[in-house]
C-alpha positions as CSV (number, residue, x, y, z in Angstrom):
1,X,13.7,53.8,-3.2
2,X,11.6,50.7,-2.6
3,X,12.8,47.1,-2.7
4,X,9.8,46.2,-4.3
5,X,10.4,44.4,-7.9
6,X,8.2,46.1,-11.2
7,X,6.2,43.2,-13.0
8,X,8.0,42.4,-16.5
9,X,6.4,43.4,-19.8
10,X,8.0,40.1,-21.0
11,X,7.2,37.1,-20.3
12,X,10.8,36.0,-19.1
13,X,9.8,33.0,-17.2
14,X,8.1,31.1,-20.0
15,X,11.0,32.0,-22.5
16,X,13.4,30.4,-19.8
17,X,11.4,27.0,-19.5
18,X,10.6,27.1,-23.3
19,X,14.2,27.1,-23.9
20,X,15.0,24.4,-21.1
21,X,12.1,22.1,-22.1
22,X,14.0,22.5,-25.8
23,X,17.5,20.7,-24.3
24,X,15.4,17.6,-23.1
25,X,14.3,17.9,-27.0
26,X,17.5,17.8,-28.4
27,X,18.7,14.9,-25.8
28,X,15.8,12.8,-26.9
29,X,16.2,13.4,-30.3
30,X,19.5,12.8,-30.4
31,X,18.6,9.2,-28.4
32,X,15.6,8.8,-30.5
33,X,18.2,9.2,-34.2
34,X,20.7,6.7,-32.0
35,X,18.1,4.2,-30.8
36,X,20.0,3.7,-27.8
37,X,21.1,5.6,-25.0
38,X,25.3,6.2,-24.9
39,X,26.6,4.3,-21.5
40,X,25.2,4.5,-18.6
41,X,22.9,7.3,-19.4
42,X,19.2,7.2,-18.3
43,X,16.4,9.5,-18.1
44,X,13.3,10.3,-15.9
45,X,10.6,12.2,-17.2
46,X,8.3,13.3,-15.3
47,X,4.9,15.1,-17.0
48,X,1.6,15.7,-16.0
49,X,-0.5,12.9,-17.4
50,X,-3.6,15.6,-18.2
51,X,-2.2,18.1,-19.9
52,X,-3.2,19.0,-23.8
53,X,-1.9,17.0,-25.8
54,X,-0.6,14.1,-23.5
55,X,-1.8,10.1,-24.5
56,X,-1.3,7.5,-22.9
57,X,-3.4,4.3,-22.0
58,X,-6.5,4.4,-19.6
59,X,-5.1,2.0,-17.2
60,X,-2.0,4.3,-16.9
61,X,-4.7,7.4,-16.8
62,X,-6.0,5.5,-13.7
63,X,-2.9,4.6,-11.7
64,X,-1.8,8.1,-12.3
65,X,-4.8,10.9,-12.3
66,X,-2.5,14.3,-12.1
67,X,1.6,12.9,-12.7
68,X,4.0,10.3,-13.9
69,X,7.6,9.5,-14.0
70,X,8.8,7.2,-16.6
71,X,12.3,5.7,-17.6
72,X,14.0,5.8,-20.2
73,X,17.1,3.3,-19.8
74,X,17.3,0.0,-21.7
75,X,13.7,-1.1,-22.7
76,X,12.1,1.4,-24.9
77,X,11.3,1.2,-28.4
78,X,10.0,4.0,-31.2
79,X,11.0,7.1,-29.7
80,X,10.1,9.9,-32.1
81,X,11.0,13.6,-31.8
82,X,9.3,17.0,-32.8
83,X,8.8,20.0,-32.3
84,X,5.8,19.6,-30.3
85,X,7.0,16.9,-28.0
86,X,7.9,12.5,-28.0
87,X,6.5,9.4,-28.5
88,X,7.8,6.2,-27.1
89,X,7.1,2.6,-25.9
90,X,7.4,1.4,-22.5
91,X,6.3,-1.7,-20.9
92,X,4.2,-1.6,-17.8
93,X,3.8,-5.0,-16.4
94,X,4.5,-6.7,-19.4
95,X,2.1,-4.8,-21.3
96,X,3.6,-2.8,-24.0
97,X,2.1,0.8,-24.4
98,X,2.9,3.7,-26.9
99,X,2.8,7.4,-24.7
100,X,2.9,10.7,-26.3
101,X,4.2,13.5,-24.2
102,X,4.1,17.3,-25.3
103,X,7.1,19.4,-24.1
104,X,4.6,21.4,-22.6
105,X,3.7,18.9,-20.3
106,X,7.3,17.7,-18.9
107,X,7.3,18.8,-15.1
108,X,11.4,17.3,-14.7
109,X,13.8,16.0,-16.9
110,X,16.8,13.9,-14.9
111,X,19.8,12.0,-15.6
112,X,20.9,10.4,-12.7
113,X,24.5,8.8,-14.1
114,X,25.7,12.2,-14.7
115,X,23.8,14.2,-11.5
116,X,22.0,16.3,-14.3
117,X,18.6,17.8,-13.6
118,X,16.0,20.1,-14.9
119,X,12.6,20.9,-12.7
120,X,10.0,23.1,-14.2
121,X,7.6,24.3,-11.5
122,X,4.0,24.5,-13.1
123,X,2.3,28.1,-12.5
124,X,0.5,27.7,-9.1
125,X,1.4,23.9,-8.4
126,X,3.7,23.7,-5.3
127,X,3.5,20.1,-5.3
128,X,6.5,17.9,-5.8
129,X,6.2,15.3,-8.5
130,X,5.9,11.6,-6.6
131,X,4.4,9.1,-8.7
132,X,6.8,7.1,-9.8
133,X,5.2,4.7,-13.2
134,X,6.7,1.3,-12.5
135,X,7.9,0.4,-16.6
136,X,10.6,-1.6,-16.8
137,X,13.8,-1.6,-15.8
138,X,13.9,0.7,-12.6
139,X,17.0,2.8,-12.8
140,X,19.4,3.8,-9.7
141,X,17.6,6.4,-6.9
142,X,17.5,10.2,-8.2
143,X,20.4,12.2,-7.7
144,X,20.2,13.6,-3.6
145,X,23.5,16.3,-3.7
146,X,21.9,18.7,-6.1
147,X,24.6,19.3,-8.3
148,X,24.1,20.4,-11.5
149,X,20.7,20.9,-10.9
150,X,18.5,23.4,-12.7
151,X,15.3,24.5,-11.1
152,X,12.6,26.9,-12.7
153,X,10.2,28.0,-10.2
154,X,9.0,31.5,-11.8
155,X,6.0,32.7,-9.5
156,X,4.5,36.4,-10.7
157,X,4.2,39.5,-7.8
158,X,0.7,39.9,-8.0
């Protein structure tokens, strides 16, 4: 008997963060058909700014070459829902830009006023997401105690 784990025929790992990436659809949408976030609720995204699919302004591009973090919390406008992903508009230093942000791309979803969490660990990125996009308003620090945190970090036996 070996303790030695057979690769999978099925492709369980991108099932698991397709169907994770598809909660932070249904949250947004159900913002997005609200236009307004319910009470204290506030989100970070956080995507990878050059992945298919993603636009958002050059000077954005610039700041932030490989990863972003944006907040969703009281000044946003036009956020849009589909299948494929969400628009929105944020203001960064004053300047208001539109961003469009496949699922696909999302690398963390968080709500910090209810210590909820999703992290989805890019195949053969170890890296932790750290640039934070200033928009406006800052929200309250990330959640530190890990509860009801949900972390995908598939990796493949080679």
């Amino acid at each position: 008997m070996t303790d030695e784990t057979p690769d999978s025929l099925i492709p369980y790992d991108e099932i698991v963060q397709e169907a994770l990436r598809a909660v932070v659809g249904r949250v947004l949408s159900e913002v997005g058909d609200a236009g307004d976030l319910p009470g204290e609720h506030h989100f970070y995204i956080t995507f990878k700014t050059r992945a298919p699919g993603v636009d958002i302004p050059g000077h954005l591009l610039e700041r932030f070459p490989d990863e972003m973090t944006i907040v969703l919390q009281k000044r946003f406008w036009d956020l849009t829902v589909d299948e494929e992903g969400f628009s929105v508009g944020l203001s960064f230093s004053d300047i208001p830009s539109t961003l469009v942000v496949p699922f696909a791309a999302i690398t963390g979803f968080v709500d910090p006023a209810v210590n909820f969490a999703l992290q989805f660990q890019a195949q053969g990125d170890d890296r932790a997401p750290n640039d934070h996009a200033e928009n406006d308003p800052p929200a309250a620090e990330p959640i530190e105690d890990g509860s009801n945190v949900v972390a995908v970090d598939f990796k493949r036996k080679k």
